[in-house]
LOLO-65005 format. One record per residue (C-alpha): residue in one letter; x, y, z. Coordinates in steps of 0.05 Angstrom, whole numbers, padded with zeros to 5 digits, always signed. Layout:
# LOLO-65005
aXYZ
...
//
This chain:
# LOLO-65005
x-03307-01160+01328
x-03276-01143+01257
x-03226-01205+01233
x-03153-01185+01219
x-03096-01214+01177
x-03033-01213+01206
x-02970-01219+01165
x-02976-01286+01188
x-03030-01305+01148
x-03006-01266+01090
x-02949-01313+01086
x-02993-01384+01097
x-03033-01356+01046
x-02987-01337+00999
x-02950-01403+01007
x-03014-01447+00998
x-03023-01407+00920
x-02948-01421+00910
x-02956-01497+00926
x-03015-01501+00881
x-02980-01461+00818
x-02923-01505+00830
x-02962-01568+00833
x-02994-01541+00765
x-02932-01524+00730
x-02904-01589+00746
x-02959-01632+00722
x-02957-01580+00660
x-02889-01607+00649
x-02902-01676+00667
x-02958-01677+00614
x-02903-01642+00564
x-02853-01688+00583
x-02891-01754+00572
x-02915-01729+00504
x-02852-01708+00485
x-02828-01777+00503
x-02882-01810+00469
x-02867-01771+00406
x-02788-01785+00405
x-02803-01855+00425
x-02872-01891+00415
x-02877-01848+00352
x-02811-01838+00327
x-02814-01894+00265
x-02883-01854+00239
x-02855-01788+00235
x-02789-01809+00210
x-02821-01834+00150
x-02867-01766+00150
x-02808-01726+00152
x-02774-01769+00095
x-02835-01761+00048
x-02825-01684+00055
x-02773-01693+00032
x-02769-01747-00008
x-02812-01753-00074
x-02840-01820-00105
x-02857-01800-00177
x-02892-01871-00206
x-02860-01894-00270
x-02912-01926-00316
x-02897-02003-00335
x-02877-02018-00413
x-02932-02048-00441
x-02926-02125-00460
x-02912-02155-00530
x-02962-02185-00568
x-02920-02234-00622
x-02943-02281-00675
x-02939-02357-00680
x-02861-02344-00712
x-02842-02292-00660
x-02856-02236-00701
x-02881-02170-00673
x-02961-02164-00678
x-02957-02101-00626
x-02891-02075-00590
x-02878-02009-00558
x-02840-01952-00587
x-02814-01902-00546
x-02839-01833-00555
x-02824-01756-00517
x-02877-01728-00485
x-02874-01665-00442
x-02903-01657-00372
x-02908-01605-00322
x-02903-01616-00241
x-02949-01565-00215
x-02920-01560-00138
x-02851-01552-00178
x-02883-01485-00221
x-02862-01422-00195
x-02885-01377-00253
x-02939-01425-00296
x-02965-01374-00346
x-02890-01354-00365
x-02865-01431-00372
x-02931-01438-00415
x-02916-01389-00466
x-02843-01406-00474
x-02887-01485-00485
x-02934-01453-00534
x-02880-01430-00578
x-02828-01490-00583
x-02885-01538-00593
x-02939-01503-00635
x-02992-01515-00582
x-03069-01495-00592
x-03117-01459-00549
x-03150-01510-00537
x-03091-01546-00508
x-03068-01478-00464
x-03139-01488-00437
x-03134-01554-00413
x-03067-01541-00386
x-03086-01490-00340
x-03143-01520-00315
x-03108-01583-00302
x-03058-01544-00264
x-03111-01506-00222
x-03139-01583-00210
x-03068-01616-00191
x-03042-01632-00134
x-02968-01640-00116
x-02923-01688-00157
x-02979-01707-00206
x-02958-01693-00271
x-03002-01655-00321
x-02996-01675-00393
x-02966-01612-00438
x-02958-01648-00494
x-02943-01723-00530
x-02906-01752-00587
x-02868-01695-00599
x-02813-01696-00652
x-02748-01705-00626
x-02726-01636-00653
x-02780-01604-00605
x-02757-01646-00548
x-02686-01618-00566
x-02714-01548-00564
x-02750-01555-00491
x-02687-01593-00461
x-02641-01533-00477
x-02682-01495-00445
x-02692-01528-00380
x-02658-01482-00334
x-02722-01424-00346
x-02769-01478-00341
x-02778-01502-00272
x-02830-01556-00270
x-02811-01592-00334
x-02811-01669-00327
x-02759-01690-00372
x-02774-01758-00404
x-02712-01789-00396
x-02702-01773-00328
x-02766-01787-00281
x-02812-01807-00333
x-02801-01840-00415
x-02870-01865-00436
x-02881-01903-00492
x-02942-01917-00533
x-02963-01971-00575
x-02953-01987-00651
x-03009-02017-00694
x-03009-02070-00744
x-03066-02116-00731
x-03137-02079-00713
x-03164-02138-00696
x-03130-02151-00637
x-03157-02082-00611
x-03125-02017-00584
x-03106-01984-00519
x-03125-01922-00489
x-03128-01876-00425
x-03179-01898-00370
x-03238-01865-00362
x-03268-01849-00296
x-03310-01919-00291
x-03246-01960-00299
x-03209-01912-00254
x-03264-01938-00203
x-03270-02008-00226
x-03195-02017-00201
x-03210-01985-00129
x-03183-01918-00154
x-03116-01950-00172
x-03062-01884-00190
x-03026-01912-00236
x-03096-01903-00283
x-03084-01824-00266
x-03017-01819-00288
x-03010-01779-00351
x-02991-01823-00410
x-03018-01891-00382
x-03065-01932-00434
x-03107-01995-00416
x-03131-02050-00459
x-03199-02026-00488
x-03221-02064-00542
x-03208-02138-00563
x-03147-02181-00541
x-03114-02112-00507
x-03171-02116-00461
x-03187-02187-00442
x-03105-02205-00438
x-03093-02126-00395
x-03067-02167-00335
x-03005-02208-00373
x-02992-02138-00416
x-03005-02084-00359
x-02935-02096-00316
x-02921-02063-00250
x-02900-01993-00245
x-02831-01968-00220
x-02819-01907-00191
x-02765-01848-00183
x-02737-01819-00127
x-02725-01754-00114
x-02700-01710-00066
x-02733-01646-00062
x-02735-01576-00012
x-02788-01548+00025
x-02814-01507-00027
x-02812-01572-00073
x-02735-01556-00114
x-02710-01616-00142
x-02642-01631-00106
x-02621-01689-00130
x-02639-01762-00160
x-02640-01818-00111
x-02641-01890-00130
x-02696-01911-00168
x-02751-01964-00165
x-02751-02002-00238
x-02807-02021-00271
x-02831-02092-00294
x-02853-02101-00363
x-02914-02140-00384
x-02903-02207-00399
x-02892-02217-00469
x-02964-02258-00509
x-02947-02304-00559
x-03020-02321-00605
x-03021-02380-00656
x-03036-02318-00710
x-02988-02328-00769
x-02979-02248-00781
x-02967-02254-00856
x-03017-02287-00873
x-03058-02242-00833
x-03038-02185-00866
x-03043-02217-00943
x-03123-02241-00922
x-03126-02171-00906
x-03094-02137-00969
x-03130-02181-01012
x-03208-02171-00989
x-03192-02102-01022
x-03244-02050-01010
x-03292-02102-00984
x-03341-02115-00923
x-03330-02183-00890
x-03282-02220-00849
x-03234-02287-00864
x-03217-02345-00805
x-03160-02386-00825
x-03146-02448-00779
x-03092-02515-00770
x-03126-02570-00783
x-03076-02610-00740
x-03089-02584-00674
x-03140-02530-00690
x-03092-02458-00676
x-03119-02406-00708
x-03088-02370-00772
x-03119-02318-00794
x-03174-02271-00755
x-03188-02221-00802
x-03237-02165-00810
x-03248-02117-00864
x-03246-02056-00881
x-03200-02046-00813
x-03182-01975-00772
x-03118-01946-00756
x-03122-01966-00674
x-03066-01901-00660
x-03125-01863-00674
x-03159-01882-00609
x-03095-01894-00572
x-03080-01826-00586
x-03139-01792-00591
x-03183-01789-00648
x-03218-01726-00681
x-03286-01717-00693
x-03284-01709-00765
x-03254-01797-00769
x-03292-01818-00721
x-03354-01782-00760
x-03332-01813-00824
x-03318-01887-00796
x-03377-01879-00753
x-03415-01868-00821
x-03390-01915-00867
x-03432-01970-00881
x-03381-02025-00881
x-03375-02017-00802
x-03303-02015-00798
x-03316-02000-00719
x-03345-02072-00716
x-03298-02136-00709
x-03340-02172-00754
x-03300-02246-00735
x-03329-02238-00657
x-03389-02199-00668
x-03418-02213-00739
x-03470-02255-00751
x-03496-02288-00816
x-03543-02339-00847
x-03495-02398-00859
x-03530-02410-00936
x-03512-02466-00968
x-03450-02480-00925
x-03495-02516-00879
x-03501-02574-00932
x-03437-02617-00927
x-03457-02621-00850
x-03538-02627-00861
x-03511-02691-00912
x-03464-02714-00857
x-03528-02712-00815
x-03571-02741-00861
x-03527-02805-00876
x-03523-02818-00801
x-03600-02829-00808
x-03593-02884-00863
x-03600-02838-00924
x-03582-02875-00976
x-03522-02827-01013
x-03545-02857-01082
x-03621-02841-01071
x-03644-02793-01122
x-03679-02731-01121
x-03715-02699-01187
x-03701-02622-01190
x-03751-02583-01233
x-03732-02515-01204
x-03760-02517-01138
x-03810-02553-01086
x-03873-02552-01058
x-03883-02557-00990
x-03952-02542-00966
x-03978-02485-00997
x-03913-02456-01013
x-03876-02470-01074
x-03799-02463-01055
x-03753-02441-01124
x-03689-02468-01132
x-03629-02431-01158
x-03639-02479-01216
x-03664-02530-01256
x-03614-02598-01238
x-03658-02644-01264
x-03643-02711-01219
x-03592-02700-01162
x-03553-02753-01113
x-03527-02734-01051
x-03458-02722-01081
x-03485-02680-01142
x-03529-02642-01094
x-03469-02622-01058
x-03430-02607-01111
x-03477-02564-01155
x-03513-02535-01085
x-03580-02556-01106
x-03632-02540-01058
x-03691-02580-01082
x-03653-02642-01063
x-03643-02613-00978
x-03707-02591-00983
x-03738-02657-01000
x-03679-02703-00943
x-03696-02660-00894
x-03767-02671-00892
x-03757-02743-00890
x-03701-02741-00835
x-03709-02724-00747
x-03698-02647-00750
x-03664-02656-00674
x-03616-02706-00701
x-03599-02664-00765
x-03584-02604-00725
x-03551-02626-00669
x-03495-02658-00720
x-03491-02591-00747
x-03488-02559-00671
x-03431-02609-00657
x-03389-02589-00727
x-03391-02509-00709
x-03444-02483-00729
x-03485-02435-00671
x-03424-02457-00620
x-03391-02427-00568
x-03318-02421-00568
x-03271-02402-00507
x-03223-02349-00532
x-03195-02294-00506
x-03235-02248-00541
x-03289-02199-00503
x-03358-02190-00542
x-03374-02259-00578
x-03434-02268-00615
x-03442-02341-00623
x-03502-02349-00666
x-03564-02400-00668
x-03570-02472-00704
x-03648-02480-00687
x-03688-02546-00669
x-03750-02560-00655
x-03751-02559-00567
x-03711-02483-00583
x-03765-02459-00621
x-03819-02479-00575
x-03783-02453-00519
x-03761-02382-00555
x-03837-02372-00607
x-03883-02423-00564
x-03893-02466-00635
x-03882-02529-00663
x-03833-02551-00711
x-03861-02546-00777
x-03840-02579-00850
x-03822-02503-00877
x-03768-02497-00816
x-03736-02565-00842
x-03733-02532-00910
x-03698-02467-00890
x-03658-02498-00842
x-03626-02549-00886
x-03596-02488-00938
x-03571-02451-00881
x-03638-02399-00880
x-03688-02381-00827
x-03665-02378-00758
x-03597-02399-00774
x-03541-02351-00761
x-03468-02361-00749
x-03406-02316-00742
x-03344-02319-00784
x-03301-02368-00733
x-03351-02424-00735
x-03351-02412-00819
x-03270-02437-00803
x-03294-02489-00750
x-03345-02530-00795
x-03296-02549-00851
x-03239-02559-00798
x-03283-02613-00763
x-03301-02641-00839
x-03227-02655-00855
x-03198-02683-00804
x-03257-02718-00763
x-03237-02680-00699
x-03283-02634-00658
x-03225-02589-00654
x-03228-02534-00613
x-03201-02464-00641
x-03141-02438-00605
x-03108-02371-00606
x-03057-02367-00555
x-02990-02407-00550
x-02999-02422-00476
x-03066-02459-00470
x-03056-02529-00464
x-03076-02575-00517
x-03140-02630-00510
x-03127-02681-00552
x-03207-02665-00591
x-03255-02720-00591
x-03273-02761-00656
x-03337-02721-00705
x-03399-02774-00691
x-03399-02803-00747
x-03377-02871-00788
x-03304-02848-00828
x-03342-02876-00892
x-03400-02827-00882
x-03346-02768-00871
x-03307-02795-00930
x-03366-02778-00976
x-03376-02715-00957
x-03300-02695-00969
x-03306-02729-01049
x-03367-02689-01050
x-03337-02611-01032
x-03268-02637-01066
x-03317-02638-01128
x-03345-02573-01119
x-03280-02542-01138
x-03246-02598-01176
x-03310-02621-01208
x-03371-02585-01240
x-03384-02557-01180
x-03396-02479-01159
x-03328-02461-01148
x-03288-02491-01204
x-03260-02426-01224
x-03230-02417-01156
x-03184-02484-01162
x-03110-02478-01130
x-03065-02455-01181
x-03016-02499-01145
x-02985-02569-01171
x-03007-02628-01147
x-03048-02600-01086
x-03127-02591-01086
x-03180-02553-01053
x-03241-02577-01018
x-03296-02527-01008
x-03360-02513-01007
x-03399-02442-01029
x-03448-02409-00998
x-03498-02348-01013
x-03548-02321-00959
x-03607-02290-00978
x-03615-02222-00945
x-03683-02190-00965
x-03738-02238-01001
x-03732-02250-01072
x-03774-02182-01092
x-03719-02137-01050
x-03662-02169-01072
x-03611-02137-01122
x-03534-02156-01140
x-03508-02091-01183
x-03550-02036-01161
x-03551-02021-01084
x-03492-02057-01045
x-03544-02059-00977
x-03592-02106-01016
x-03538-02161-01041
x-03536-02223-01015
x-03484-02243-00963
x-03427-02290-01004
x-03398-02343-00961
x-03343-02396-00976
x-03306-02450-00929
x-03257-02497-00957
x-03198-02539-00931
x-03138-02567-00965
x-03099-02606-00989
x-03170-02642-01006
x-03138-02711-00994
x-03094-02693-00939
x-03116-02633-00907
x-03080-02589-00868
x-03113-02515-00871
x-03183-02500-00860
x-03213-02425-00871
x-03288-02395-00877
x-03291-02324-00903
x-03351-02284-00915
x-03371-02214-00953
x-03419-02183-00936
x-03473-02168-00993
x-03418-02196-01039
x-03474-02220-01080
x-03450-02297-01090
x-03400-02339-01052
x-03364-02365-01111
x-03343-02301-01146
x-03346-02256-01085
x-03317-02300-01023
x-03289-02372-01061
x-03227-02334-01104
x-03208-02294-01032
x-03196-02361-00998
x-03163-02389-01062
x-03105-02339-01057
x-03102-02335-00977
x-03099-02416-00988
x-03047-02407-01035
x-03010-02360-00991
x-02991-02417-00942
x-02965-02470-00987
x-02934-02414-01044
x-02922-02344-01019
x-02889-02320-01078
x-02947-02345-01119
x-02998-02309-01079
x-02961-02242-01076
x-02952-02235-01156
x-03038-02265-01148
x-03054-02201-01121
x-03014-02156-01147
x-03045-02143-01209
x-03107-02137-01157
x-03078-02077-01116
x-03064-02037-01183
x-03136-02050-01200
x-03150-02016-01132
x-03112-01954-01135
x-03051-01984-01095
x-03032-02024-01031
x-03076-02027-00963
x-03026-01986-00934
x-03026-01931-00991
x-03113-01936-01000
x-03114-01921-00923
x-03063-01866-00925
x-03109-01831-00979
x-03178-01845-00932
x-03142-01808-00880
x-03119-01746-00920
x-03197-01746-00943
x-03212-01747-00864
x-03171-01699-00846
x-03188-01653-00907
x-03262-01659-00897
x-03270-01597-00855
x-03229-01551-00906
x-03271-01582-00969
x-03335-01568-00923
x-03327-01496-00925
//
């Protein structure tokens, strides 16, 4: 029989589909509800502060760099405030029209359009894209009157003035902006991203970045939804670097510097009372703006070419055969071993040892140890240190300076060797032999030391210390340990270098033109090539090196410096009158200035003006070229 629906079951049906859409649409709007609740309530505080960055802006404010200041306080590297112009790209409604009206008021190239617009086209948000930097105030002038028909301008004194850094002492290095492995070194920090922003990247900028660096501030803005600045809110400050204070006394720095002249070499200058360091000097110097700012390919072609290295901080990183500055600490060595300082050595030009006959710079006829020092005869170290322990003779020179390691705050040290006989097996697998003794005691062979220890040795020498070189105000003081030797022994030795300028020594011509006060010193020259090679007016590469360290007064001393030119061709007319007039500097400035003087004239002007003129040839170049 066919089933029928009555109206009846019409209506229980329909009824059923209503209960079950109801039942839908109200767990529909349960499930609404509860979100809705967990939005406003659970999740209120995160999208508060989502809401407020929408419309609230952090732009970071780089930190001002630290000071770097001399012993006396006086500047060694400061910050001067610059303009630079930036662009916002999320604030750029027109780019290509706000870049022409830039090309015009600041003379910008091509090349710099280029970059512009690519940077752009890369940027995202509120990062700011460098237009331009170090822009004369008159073309800061021009873009600030100008600001209401260019939207996206980042004017300097309101979210942004960066400063960069002003130059007077290369060897303490330069700044410049990160490149993409520091960016990642510091775990991607921003503030490395920010137009602008330099890091330490060469000498005490780098290895002191954490006191200089500071902590960024930022500014507040308020902005729309399509990113139109409303209005400044109050801003996070900045905190400066912390301000470095280095034991370097800045004018004499600058005098060592002036008065190496056109030369290759370097200059340590160093207290003998509690061993702070002078004078770190290293010639022929670069202008470090160049890097900090960007340097062109035509300098760094020319410094990158010029065989002085001026790209080389010859004080940390050079490294020379001591010559005969090794003897007043090979005769120190040598008396500790029960030398007798009177026994006598005949010098008829040279000596044989095996089947080598080794020439002296001279025929001294018969030398003690005092006369040996003081007329730098080699036939008499030759013939001691044959007789004398090789380990004992070097490790007294190891313990004075020489081929030591020094803890300053300086990246990139080259510390040097002072051989002896378990190195050499260990480094060529061979014994000891008498011919190593005789290079070894007049500073030859295997022996190489940098410029610092050149300042160390004589330091030690004076005032019986193993001081320990210092550059920064802040690290504590050790009172040093006593040199390891009898004061009668070390006595000697100071009579003997006093006599090499005061005597008829190798440096009497570089005596202190000073009243009453002496020099002690002691001059050195290192062989280069062998004899046949070797030349001293042709070709400057084949010289030898000319080395000098001296301390003074000579009965009471109080300054120490070492001070080396390269291929100078002899340490007491190439290096020993340098240190004379640096020495002079600190106990009669007046007397040093009018010394080189006369010297600058000779030159073709100051270091400031010869520099000035090497740049203009840089810069030139390309022009002459074509």
């Amino acid at each position: 029989m066919e089933k029928r629906f009555s109206s009846v079951h019409q209506t229980i049906t329909f009824s059923r589909r209503m209960m079950l859409l109801a039942g839908g649409q109200a767990a529909v709007g349960a499930v609404l509800l509860g979100r809705l609740g967990w939005l406003s309530v659970r999740e209120n505080e995160r999208y508060q502060l989502l809401s407020e960055s929408n419309r609230v802006q952090l732009i970071p404010v780089p930190p001002r760099r630290g000071w770097i200041i001399d012993r006396n306080k006086v500047p060694i590297a400061i910050n001067r405030s610059s303009f630079r112009i930036d662009l916002i790209p999320q604030q750029l409604e027109e780019p290509e029209k706000t870049l022409k009206t830039l090309v015009e008021l600041l003379d910008l190239s091509t090349d710099d359009v280029d970059r512009i617009l690519r940077e752009l086209k890369q940027g995202r948000g509120f990062q700011a894209v460098q237009v331009a930097e170090n822009v004369s105030f008159e073309q800061y002038a021009a873009v600030t009157v100008r600001l209401p028909d260019l939207p996206g301008y980042r004017p300097p004194g309101l979210l942004a003035l960066l400063s960069r850094r002003s130059r007077s002492c290369p060897s303490r290095g330069y700044v410049g902006t990160a490149n993409a492995k520091e960016y990642e070194a510091e775990d991607k920090n921003p503030l490395l991203i920010i137009p602008g922003v330099k890091i330490g990247k060469q000498g005490l900028e780098k290895s002191l970045e954490k006191y200089l660096r500071g902590t960024p501030g930022g500014q507040r803005v308020e902005v729309t939804a399509r990113g139109k600045l409303v209005k400044e809110l109050d801003p996070k400050p900045d905190r400066s670097g912390q301000t470095v204070q280095l034991t370097i006394d800045q004018g004499l720095q600058l005098y060592a510097s002036r008065r190496m002249g056109d030369q290759s070499g370097s200059l340590v200058a160093m207290d003998v009372a509690n061993g702070d360091l002078l004078a770190f000097v290293s010639m022929p110097a670069f202008d470090p703006n160049s890097f900090s700012e960007g340097i062109g390919r035509t300098e760094w072609k020319m410094l990158s070419e010029n065989d002085h290295i001026p790209l080389l901080n010859k004080v940390a990183q050079g490294l020379y055969p001591s010559g005969s500055t090794i003897k007043p600490a090979m005769a120190l060595a040598f008396l500790e071993q029960g030398v007798d300082p009177k026994r006598r050595v005949h010098c008829a030009g040279g000596y044989q040892i095996g089947n080598r006959y080794f020439r002296c710079d001279a025929v001294h006829g018969s030398m003690d140890m005092h006369s040996a020092i003081e007329r730098s005869c080699n036939t008499y170290f030759w013939a001691t240190g044959l007789i004398t322990d090789p380990t004992l003779t070097t490790k007294m020179v190891n313990d004075l300076g020489y081929g030591q390691e020094f803890q300053l705050p300086i990246p990139s040290q080259r510390f040097g060797t002072m051989p002896n006989p378990k190195w050499l097996e260990k480094k060529y697998h061979r014994k000891w032999q008498g011919y190593d003794s005789a290079n070894t005691s007049i500073g030859q062979g295997y022996v190489l030391v940098n410029p610092l220890q050149l300042a160390v040795m004589p330091a030690r020498l004076a005032s019986g210390k193993l001081l320990q070189p210092r550059m920064l105000m802040s690290d504590p003081q050790t009172p040093p340990a006593p040199v390891n030797a009898s004061l009668e022994n070390q006595e000697i030795i100071r009579n003997a270098m006093a006599a090499v300028v005061n005597g008829s020594g190798t440096a009497v011509a570089s005596k202190l033109p000073l009243d009453g006060i002496q020099m002690a010193g002691k001059t050195g020259t290192a062989q280069v090539f062998r004899l046949g090679e070797r030349g001293h007016q042709s070709n400057w590469a084949l010289r030898d090196h000319a080395l000098f360290i001296a301390f003074a007064p000579a009965d009471k001393p109080r300054y120490a410096i070492g001070c080396i030119i390269e291929h100078g061709g002899f340490g007491a007319s190439a290096a020993a009158p340098i240190v004379r007039d640096s020495m002079t500097y600190l106990f009669d400035k007046e007397k040093a200035m009018a010394a080189l003087a006369p010297l600058e004239e000779q030159w073709g002007g100051t270091l400031a003006e010869r520099n000035a003129r090497q740049l203009a040839a840089f810069k030139a170049a390309p022009r002459n070229a074509t």
